[in-house]
C-alpha positions in Angstrom: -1.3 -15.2 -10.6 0.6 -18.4 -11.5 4.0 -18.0 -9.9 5.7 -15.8 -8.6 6.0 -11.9 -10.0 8.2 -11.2 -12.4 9.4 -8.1 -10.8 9.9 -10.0 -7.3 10.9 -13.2 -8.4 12.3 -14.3 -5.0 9.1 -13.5 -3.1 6.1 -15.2 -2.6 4.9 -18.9 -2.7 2.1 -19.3 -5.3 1.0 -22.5 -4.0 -1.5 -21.5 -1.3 -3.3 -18.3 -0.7 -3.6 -16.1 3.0 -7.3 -16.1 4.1 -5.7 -13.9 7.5 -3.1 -13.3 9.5 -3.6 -12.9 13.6 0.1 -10.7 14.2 0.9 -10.5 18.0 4.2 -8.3 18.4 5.8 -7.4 21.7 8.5 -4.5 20.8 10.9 -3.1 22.9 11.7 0.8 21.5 15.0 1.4 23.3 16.3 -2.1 22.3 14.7 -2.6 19.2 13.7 -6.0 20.3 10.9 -7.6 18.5 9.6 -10.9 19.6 6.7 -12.1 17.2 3.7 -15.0 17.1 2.3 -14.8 13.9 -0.8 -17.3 12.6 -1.3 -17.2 9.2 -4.6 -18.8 8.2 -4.7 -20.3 4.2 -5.9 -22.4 1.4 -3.8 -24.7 -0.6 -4.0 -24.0 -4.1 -3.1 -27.4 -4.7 -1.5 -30.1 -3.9 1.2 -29.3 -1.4 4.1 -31.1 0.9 5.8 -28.0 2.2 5.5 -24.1 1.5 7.1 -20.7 1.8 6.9 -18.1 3.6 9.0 -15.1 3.5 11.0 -13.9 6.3 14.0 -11.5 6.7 16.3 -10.6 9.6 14.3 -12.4 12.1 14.9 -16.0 13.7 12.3 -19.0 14.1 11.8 -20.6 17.2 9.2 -22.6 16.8 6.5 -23.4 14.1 3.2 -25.6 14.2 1.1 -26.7 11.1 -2.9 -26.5 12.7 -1.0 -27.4 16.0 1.6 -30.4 15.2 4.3 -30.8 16.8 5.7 -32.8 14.2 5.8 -30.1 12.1 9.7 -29.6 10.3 10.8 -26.1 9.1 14.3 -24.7 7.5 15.0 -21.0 7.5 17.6 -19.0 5.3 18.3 -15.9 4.7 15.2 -15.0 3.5 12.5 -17.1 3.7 11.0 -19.8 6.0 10.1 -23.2 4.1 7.9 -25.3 6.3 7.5 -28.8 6.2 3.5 -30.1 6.5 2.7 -32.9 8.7 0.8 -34.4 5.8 0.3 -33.5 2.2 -3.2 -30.8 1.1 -4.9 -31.2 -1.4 -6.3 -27.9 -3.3 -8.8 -26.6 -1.4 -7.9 -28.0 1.9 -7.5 -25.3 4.5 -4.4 -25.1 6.8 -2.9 -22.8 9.7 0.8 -22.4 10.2 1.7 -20.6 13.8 5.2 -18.9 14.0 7.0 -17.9 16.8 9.7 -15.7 15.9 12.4 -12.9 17.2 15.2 -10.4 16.8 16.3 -6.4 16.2 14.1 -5.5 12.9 15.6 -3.5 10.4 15.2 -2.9 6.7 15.8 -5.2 3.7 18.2 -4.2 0.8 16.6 -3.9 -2.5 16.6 -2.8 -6.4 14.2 -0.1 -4.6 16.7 0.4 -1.7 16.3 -0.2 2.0 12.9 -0.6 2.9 10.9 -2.2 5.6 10.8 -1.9 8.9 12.8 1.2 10.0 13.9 2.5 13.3 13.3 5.6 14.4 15.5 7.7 17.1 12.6 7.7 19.1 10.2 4.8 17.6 9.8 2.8 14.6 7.8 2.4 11.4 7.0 -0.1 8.4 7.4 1.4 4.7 7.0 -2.2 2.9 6.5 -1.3 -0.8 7.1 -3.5 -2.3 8.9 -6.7 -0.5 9.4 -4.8 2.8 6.8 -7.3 4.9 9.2 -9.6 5.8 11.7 -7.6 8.0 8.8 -7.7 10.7 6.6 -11.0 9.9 6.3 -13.8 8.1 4.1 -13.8 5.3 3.2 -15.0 1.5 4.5 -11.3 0.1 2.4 -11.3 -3.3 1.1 -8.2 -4.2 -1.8 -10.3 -5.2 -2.5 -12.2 -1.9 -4.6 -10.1 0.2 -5.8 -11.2 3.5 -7.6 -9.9 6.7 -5.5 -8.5 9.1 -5.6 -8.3 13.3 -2.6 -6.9 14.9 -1.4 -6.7 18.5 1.5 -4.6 19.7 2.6 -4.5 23.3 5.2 -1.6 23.8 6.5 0.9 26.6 3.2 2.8 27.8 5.1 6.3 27.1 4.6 5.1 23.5 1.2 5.0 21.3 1.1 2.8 18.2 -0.8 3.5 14.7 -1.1 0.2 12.7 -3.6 -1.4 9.8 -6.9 -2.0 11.1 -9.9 -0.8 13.3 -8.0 0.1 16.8 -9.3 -1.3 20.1 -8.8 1.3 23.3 -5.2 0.0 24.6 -4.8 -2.0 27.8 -2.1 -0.7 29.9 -0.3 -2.8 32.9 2.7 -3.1 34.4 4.5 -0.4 32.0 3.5 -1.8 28.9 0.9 -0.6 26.9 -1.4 -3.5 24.3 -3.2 -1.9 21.0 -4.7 -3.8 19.0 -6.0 -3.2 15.4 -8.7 -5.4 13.2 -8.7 -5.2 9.6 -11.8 -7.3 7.4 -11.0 -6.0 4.2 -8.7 -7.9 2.0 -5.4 -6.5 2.3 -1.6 -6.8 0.8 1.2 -7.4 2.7 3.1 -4.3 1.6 -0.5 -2.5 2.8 0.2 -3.7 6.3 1.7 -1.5 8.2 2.8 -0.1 12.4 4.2 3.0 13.7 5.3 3.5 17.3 6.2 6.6 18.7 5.7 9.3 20.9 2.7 10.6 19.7 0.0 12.5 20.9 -3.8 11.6 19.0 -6.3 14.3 17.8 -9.2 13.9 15.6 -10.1 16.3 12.2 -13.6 15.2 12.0 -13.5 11.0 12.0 -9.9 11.3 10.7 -7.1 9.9 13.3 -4.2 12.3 13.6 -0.7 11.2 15.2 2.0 13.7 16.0 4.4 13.9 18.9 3.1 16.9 20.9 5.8 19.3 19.6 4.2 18.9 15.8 0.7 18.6 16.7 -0.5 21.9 16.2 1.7 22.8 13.0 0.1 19.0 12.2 -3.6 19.7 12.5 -3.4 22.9 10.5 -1.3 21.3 8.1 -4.1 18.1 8.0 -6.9 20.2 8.1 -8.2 19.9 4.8 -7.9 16.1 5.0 -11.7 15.7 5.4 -12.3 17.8 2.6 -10.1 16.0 0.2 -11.7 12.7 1.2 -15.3 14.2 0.5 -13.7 15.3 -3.0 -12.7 12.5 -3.6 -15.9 10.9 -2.6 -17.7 12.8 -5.3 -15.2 12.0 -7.9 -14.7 8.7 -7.3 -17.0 7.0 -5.3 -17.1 6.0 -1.0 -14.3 6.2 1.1 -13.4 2.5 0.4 -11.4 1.8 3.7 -12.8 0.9 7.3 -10.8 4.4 8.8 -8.6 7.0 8.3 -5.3 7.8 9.9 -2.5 10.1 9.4 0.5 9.7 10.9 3.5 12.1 11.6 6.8 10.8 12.1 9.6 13.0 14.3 12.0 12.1 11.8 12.2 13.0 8.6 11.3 11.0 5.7 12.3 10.8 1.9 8.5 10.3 0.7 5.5 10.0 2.8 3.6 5.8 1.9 0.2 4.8 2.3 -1.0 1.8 4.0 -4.5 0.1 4.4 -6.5 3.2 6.1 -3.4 4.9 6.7 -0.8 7.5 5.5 2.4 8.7 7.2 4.1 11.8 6.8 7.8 12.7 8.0 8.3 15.8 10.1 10.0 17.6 7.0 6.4 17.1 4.5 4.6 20.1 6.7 5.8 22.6 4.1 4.2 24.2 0.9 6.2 22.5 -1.3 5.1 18.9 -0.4 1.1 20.1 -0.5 0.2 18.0 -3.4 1.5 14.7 -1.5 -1.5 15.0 0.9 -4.3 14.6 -2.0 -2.0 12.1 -3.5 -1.5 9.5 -0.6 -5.4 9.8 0.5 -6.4 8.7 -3.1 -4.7 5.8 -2.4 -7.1 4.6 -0.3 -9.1 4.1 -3.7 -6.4 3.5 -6.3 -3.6 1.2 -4.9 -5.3 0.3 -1.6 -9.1 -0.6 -2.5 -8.6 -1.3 -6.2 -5.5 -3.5 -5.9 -2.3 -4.7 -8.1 -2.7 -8.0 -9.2 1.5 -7.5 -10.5 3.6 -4.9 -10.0 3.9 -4.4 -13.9 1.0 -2.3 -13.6 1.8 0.0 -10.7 0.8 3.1 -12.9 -2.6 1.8 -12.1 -1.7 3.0 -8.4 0.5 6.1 -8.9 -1.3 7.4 -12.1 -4.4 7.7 -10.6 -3.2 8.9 -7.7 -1.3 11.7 -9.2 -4.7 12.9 -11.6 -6.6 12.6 -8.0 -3.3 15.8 -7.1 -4.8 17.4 -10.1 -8.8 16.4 -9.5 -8.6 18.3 -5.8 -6.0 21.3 -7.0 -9.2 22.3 -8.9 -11.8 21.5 -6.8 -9.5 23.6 -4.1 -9.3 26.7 -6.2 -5.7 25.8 -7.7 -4.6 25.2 -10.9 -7.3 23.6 -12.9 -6.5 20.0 -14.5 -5.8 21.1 -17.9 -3.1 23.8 -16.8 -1.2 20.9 -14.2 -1.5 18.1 -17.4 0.2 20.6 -20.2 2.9 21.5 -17.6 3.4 17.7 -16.7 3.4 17.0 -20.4 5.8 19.6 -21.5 7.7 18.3 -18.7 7.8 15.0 -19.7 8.4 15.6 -23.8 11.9 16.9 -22.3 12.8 13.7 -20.4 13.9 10.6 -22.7 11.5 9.0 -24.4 12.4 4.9 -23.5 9.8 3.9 -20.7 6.6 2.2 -21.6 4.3 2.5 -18.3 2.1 -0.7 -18.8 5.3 -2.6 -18.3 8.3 -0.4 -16.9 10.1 -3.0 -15.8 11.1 -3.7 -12.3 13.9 -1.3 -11.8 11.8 1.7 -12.9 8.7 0.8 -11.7 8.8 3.8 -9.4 10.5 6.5 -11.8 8.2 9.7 -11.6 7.2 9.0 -15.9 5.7 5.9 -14.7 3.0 8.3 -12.3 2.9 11.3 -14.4 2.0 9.5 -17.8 -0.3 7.3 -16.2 -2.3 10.9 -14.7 -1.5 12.4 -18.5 -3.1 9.0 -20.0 -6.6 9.9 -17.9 -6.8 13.6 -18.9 -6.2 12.3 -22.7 -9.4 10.3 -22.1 -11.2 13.1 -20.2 -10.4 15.7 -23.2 -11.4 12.6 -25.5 -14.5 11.3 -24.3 -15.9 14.3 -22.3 -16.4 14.7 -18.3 -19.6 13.7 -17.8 -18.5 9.9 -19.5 -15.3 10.2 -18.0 -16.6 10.5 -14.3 -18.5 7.7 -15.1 -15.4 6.3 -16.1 -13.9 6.2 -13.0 -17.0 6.0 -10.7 -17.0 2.1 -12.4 -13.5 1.5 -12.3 -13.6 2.0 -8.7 -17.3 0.4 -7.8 -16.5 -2.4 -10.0 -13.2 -3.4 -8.8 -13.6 -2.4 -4.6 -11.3 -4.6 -2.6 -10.0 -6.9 -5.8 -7.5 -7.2 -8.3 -6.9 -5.4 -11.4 -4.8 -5.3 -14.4 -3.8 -3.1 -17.2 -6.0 -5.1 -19.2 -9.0 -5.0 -16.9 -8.5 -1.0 -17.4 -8.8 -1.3 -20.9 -11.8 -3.7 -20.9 -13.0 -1.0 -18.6 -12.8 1.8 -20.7 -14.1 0.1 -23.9 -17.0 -0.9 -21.7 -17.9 3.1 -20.6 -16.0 4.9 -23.4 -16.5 3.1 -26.4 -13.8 2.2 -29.2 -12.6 6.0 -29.7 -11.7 5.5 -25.9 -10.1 2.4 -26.5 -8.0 3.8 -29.2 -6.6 6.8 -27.3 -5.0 4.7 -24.4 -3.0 2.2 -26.5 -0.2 4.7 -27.5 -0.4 6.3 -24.0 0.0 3.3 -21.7 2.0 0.7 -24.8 4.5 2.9 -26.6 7.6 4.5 -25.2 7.2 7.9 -27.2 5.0 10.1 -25.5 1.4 11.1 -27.3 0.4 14.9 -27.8 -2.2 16.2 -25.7 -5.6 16.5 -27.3 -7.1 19.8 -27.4 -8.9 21.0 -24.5 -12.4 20.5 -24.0 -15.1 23.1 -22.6 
């Protein structure tokens, strides 16, 4: 991407691009005291003097450019602009190291508050889509991914889920250290920590947090996790992510969020009416999380085929089959205005329910369209082909032209490019 999105126009520095960032946090629950050192390891992407790096709520104490002291750096409201010791020429590679401090807490937004939140008894990160900031600094582009290792030191009474591989914690002195290492290119609204008191269980090689009062209702609730991921496996392809973690909060939340490897549910989602949600934030892991935004103009790539993935496992599960849930979305929708087009929503609506529901309505139209047997193969490429990268709206197209053909390529233009919604072709057998 040249610039920065046009949906977050104020985040985001286009001029260099995150190879990793090395997070060490020390966090203080009954304070909410953070105190941060984050290295963030990049590439110029050309010629550079000084860059950006976003930053909210938090203070700057100290930063080095690959150890100089000389290094100069300005902080405002929301963003940290730092000063090189000499000018980088594309290419050249560069480490800025940021010391950094205060009481976290979320970020006012067209989306409302988000970021890092705390918790009567704990905290968590729910970042999507500018929330990053609030708890490091960072090059928030949906389209900068980067490796991610992660240390957390916090009161020992407290156990921490974060992005990444976990190392067995080191406890002394009161304090607790877990540390998380993540090699697969990740955003920084992907990124994501949760400290509470929880108690760990496994459901096969799935991670479960709870705190101990929720764990059981938890692990029934979770059970079939292992089962929707093998699902899914069959539909879609390999589990695309390093692990798998589910997290309960105490508190309740408005939605649950995925992160890299990672989901988190509030205490209220472990009811029959929020079912569909677990299905919906595993299949992240392939649509949102693996196969990644390159702009937020095309977040039905994310939520659309997560909500068809609902849809893919209420069938496979011995619910409603995906033809019945698609006519009862559709009839749903035809009674909502017609005045959103999903391949560009626009920033304010980028998250309004049409957005997901179209976008899983545009793949059944192909699936009645082209068949199931060339549709599976459909989204068995989309996923192979685009693991751990970037992907537009016009990628998807080029996509299905590739496996569908042009009768394929002519069904989705009305779906994803004109604001009046298409009828439903006919069932197939």
């Amino acid at each position: 991407m040249i610039g920065p999105d046009p949906y977050t126009p104020r985040s985001g520095d286009g001029s260099y691009d995150v190879v990793s960032y090395d997070l060490d946090l020390r966090y203080r629950v009954r304070t909410n005291r953070l105190e941060g050192r984050a290295i963030v390891n990049a590439v110029a992407a050309e010629r550079v003097r000084s860059i950006r790096l976003d930053l909210v709520g938090l203070r700057v104490s100290r930063v080095r450019v690959d150890g100089d002291a000389r290094t100069r750096f300005q902080q405002d409201a929301s963003s940290l602009r730092v000063t090189l010791p000499r000018p980088l020429a594309a290419g050249e590679e560069f480490s800025v190291d940021v010391r950094y401090a205060g009481a976290p807490r979320p970020r006012r937004s067209t989306w409302g508050t988000i970021g890092w939140e705390e918790l009567e008894d704990g905290a968590l990160v729910a970042s999507q889509p500018i929330g990053a900031p609030t708890w490091f600094p960072c090059n928030d582009r949906p389209d900068d991914r980067a490796r991610f290792r992660i240390a957390v030191t916090t009161e020992d009474e407290y156990a921490v889920a974060a992005t990444g591989v976990p190392r067995a914690p080191v406890r002394s002195g009161g304090l607790a250290r877990w540390e998380f290492l993540s090699e697969v290119p990740t955003a920084t609204y992907l990124a994501a920590v949760h400290v509470g008191p929880y108690r760990e269980t496994a459901l096969g090689d799935v991670r479960l947090f709870a705190p101990a009062a929720l764990l059981p209702a938890a692990r029934a609730w979770f059970a079939d996790v292992p089962r929707i991921r093998a699902c899914f496996e069959s539909a879609f392809g390999p589990y695309p992510q390093e692990h798998c973690t589910v997290v309960v909060t105490p508190d309740p939340l408005e939605i649950p969020l995925e992160a890299q490897g990672l989901v988190v549910f509030g205490a209220n989602h472990l009811v029959p009416e929020a079912s569909r949600l677990v299905p919906h934030e595993i299949a992240h892991q392939w649509f949102g999380n693996s196969v990644g935004l390159e702009r937020w103009s095309d977040i039905w790539l994310n939520e659309g085929f997560a909500c068809f993935a609902e849809w893919v496992w209420s069938e496979a599960s011995g619910g409603a089959d995906i033809a019945t849930l698609a006519e009862a979305h559709h009839a749903r929708l035809q009674a909502l205005p017609q005045d959103l087009v999903i391949s560009d929503p626009g920033p304010r609506r980028m998250f309004d329910d049409r957005v997901y529901k179209r976008g899983a309505l545009t793949l059944e139209a192909l699936r009645r369209t082209v068949g199931r047997d060339v549709f599976g193969e459909l989204l068995r490429t989309w996923v192979r082909t685009h693991r751990h990268s970037l992907v537009t709206t016009a990628a998807f197209r080029e996509c299905v032209e590739s496996v569908c053909g042009p009768a394929g390529l002519a069904l989705v233009g009305p779906w994803l490019d004109s604001p009046v919604l298409p009828s439903l072709p006919p069932r197939t057998p």
